[in-house]
C-alpha positions in Angstrom: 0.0 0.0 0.0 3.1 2.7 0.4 4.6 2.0 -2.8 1.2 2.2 -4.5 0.5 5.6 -2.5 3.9 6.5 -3.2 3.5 6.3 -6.5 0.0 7.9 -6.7 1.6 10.9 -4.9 4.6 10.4 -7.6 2.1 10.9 -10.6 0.2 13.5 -9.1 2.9 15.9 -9.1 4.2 14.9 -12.3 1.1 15.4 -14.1 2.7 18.0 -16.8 4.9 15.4 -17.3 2.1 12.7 -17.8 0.4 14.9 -20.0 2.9 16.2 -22.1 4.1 12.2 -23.0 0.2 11.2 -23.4 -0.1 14.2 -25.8 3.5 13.3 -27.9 2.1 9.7 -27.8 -1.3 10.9 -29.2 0.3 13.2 -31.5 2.4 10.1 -33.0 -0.9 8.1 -33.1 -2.7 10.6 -35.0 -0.1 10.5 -37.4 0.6 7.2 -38.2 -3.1 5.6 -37.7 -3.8 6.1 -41.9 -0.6 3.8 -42.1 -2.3 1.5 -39.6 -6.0 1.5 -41.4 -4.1 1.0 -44.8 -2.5 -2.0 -43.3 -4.4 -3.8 -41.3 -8.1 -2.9 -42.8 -9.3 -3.1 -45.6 -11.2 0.2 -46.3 -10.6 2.5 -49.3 -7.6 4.3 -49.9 -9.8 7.1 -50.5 -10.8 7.2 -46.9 -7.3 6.5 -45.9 -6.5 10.2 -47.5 -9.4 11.5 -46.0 -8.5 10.8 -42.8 -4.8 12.5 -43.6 -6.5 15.6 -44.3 -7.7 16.0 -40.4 -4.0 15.3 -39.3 -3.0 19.1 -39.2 -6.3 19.9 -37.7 -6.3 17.3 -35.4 -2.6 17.9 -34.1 -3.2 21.6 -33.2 -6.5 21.1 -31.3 -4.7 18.4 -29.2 -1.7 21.0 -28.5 -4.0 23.6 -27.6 -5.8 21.7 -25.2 -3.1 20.1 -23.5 -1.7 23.3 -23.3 -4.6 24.7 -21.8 -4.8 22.2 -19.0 -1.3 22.4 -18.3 -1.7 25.9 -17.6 -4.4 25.2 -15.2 -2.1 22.7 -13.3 0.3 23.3 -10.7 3.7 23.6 -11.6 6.5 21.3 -10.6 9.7 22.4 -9.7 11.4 21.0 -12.1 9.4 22.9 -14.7 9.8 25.7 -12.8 13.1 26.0 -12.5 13.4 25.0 -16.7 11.1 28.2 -16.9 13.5 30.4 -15.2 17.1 29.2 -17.1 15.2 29.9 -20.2 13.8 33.3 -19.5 9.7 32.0 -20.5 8.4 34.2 -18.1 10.0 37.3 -19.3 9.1 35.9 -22.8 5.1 35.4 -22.0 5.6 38.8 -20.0 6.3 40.4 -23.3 3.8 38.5 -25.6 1.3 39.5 -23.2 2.5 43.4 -23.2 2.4 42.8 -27.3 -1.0 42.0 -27.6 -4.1 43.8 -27.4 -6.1 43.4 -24.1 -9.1 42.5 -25.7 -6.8 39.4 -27.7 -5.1 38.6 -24.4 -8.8 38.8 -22.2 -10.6 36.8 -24.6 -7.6 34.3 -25.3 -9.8 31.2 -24.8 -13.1 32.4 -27.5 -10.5 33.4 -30.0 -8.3 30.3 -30.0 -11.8 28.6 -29.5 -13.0 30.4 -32.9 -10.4 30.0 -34.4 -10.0 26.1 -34.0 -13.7 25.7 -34.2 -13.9 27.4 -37.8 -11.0 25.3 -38.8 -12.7 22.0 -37.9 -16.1 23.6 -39.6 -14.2 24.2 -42.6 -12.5 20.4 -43.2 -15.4 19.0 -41.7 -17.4 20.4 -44.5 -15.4 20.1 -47.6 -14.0 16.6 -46.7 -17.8 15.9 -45.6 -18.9 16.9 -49.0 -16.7 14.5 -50.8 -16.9 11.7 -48.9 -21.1 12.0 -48.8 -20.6 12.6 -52.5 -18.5 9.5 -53.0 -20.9 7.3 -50.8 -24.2 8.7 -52.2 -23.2 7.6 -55.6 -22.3 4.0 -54.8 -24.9 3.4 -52.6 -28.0 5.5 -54.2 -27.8 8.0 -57.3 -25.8 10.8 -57.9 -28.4 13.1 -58.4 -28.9 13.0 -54.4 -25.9 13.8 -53.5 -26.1 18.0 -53.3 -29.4 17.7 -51.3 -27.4 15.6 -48.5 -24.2 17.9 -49.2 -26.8 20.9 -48.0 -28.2 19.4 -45.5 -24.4 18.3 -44.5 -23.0 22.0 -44.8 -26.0 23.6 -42.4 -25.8 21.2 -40.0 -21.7 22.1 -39.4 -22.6 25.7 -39.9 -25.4 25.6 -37.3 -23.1 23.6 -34.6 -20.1 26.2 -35.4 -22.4 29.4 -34.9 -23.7 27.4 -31.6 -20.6 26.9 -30.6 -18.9 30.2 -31.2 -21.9 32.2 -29.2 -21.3 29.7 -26.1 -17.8 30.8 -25.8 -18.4 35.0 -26.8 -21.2 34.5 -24.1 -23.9 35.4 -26.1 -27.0 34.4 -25.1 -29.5 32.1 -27.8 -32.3 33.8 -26.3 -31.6 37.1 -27.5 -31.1 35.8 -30.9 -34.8 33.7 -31.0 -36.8 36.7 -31.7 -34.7 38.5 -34.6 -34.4 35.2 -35.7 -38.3 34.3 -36.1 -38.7 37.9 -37.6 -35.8 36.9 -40.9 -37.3 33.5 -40.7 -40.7 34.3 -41.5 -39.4 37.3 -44.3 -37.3 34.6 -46.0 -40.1 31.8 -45.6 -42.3 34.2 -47.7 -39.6 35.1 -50.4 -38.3 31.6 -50.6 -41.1 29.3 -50.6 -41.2 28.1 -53.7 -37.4 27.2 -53.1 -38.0 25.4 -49.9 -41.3 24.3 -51.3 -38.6 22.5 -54.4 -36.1 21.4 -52.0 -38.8 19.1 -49.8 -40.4 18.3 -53.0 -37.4 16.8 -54.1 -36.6 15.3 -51.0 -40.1 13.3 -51.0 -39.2 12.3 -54.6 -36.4 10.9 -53.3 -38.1 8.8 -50.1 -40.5 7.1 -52.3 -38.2 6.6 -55.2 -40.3 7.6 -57.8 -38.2 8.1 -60.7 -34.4 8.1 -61.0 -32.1 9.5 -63.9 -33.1 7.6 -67.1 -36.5 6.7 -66.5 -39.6 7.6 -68.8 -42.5 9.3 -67.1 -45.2 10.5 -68.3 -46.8 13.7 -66.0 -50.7 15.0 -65.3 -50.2 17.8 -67.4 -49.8 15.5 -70.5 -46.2 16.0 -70.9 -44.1 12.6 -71.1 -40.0 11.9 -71.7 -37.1 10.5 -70.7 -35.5 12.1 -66.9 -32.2 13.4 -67.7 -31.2 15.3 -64.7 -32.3 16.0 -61.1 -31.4 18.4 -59.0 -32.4 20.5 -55.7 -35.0 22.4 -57.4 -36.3 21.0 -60.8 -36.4 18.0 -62.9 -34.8 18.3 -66.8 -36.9 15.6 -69.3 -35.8 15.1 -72.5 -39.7 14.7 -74.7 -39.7 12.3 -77.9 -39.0 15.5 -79.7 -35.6 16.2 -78.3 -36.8 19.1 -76.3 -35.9 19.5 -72.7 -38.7 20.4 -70.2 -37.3 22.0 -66.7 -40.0 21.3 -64.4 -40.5 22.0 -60.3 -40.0 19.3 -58.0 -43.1 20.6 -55.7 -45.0 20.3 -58.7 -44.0 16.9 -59.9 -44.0 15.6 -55.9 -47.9 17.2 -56.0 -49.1 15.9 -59.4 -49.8 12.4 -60.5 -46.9 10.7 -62.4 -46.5 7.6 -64.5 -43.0 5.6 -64.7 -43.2 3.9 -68.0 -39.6 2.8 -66.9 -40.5 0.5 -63.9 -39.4 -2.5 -63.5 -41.2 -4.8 -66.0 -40.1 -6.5 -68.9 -41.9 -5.3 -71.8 -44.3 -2.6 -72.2 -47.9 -3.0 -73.5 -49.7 -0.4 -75.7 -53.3 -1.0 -78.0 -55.1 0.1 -80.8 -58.8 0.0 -81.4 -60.3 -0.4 -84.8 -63.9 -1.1 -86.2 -64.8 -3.8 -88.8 -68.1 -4.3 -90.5 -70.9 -6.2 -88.9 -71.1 -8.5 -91.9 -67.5 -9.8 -91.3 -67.0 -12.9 -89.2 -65.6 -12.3 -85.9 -63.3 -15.3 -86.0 -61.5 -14.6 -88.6 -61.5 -11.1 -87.9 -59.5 -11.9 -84.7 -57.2 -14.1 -86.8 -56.4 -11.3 -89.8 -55.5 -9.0 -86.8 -53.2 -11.3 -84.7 -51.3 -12.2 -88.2 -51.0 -8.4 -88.8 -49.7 -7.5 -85.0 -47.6 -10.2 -84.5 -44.7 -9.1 -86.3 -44.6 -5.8 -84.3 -45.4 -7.3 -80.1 -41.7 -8.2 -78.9 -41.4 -11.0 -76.5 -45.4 -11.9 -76.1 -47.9 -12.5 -79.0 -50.5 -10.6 -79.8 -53.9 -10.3 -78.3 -57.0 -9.3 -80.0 -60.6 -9.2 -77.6 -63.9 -8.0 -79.1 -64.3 -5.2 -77.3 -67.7 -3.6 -77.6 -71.0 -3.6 -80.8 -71.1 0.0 -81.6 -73.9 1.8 -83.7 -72.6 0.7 -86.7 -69.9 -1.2 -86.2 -67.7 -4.3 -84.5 -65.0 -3.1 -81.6 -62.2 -4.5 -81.6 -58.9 -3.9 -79.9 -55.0 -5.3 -80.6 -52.5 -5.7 -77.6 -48.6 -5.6 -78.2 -45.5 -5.4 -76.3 -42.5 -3.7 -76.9 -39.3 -3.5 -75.0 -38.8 0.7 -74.2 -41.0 3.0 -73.7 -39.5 5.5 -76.6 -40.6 2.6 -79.1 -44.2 3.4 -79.0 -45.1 5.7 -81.2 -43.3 4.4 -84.0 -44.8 1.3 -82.8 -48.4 2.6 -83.3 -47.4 3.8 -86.3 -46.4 0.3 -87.6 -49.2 -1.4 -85.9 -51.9 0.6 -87.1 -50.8 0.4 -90.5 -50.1 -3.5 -90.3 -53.9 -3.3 -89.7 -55.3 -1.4 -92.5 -53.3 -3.2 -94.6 -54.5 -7.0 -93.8 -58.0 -5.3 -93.4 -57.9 -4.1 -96.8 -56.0 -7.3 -98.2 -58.7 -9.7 -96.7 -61.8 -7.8 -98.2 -63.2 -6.6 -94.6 -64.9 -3.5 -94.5 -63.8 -1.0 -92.1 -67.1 1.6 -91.7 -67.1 4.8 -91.6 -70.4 6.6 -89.7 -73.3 6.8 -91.5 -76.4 8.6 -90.1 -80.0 8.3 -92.1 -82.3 11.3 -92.7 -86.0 10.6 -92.9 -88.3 13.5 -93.5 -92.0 13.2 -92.9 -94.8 15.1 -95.0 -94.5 16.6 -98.1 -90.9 17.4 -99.8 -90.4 20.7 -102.0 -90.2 18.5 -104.6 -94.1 17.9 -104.2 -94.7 21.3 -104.6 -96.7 22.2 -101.7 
């Protein structure tokens, strides 16, 4: 029990000592534990050189703090008397005299600042690249600046935090002001914010991604060729590109031609005569479509008797959704020509006029 109080007392008054090994040791650690992830893991050397970039950071927060506890310690003699053969107080004297009083009473807030904002800052960008690099593995691309944002406000909001804990400003103060610009922004940038959680929700419920065709509510259909915070770019079948609002798209109905299916089916309704024999109607149209459906054959149902004609319709398949209108194209005209080749009538509407009593040509 003596040695071990012995040596409790022992550390205890070396504690400068203690720390200033623990912090060397740490400093060591910090850099030389990329060499240790890039040989003993197996993560990415792209992480490895992210974690390098914090090194500098890293190594001057340590040495601040260490120093800061050390100067909150009591001093040992041996430290003491190192002090005086080197001439540090007459030194810290000076700096002191140097500086400005406000530098010199708010020594702690500015280093505090100062360190913060440099952490803020290589958290950010090195945040930014590494959500960028992980978002596009794992998800799309096209995601990535909306997490980037939401990244870079988050570090911006704990910095400002942080700073005003150390200036001792109080949050309180701030609230009201800070409801006031809320609300004036809320109003000028609504439709923005409006965009941004539009395209969030597009996101959640994965409704299209970069490729897909959709067609929209408003009648307008293509292929997706770019997402981003605010607006959606389609490319139509005309080669025009259509910017459109994510709050409107994440409000309005939308149809993904592009999910995943094999084949795509689109119709085509055409009237024969009610003299022609429904059986081989059915047969002259499945010759005619099957050339055209990819993948499955044709179907043809009698649909419905109209007033002066049979209904029927024609099913294909194709494999993309860009095939279909030149697919109707060739479909329907595959139809009129077997139509017209086997002799059956395709009607036109007719409408009778009777006229009762006398005619001008009675001459009453």
């Amino acid at each position: 029990m003596t040695d071990g109080s012995q040596l409790v007392t022992w550390l205890e008054s070396q504690q400068i000592l203690v720390s200033i090994c623990l912090s060397l040791l740490l400093i060591v650690l910090i850099w030389r534990v990329d060499l240790i992830l890039d040989g003993y893991t197996s993560i990415s050397d792209q992480t490895v050189e992210d974690i390098r970039g914090f090194r500098a950071v890293a190594t001057a927060t340590l040495l601040v703090v260490s120093l800061i506890w050390i100067s909150n310690r009591p001093t040992p003699g041996w430290l003491a008397d190192l002090s005086q053969s080197v001439g540090w107080p007459a030194i810290l004297a000076g700096i002191v005299d140097f500086l400005p009083r406000f530098v010199v009473g708010n020594s702690g807030a500015i280093l505090v600042t100062l360190l913060g904002g440099w952490w803020a800052w290589n958290m950010r960008t090195r945040g930014d690249r590494v959500i960028e690099r992980f978002v596009e593995q794992k998800y799309d691309e096209t995601i990535a600046p909306i997490v980037e944002n939401v990244w870079d406000v988050t570090i911006f909001a704990a910095f400002v935090l942080l700073i005003l804990d150390q200036w001792g400003i109080s949050i309180a103060t701030l609230v009201a002001p800070a409801g006031i610009i809320g609300i004036i922004v809320g109003f000028s940038a609504r439709k923005t914010v409006a965009n941004f959680f539009g395209s969030i929700s597009l996101y959640a419920d994965d409704t299209y991604s970069r490729g897909d065709f959709i067609e929209l509510e408003s009648g307008i259909s293509g292929t997706v060729r770019d997402i981003s915070v605010r607006s959606t770019v389609l490319q139509t079948l005309d080669g025009d590109h259509v910017t459109i609002p994510n709050s409107e798209l994440n409000e309005g109905k939308i149809i993904n031609k592009s999910s995943p299916r094999p084949t795509r089916r689109i119709r085509s309704q055409i009237s024969v005569s009610y003299d022609a024999d429904p059986e081989r109607v059915k047969t002259v149209l499945s010759e005619a479509a099957e050339p055209i459906s990819q993948q499955h054959d044709p179907e043809v149902h009698l649909r419905s008797f109209g007033d002066s004609a049979l209904i029927f319709e024609v099913f294909v398949w194709i494999d993309e959704p860009e095939d279909r209108l030149p697919a109707e194209n060739e479909l329907n005209t595959a139809i009129y020509r077997a139509l017209e080749s086997a002799g059956i009538e395709i009607p036109y509407p007719q409408q009778e006029v009777t006229i009762d009593g006398p005619t001008p040509a009675d001459g009453s």
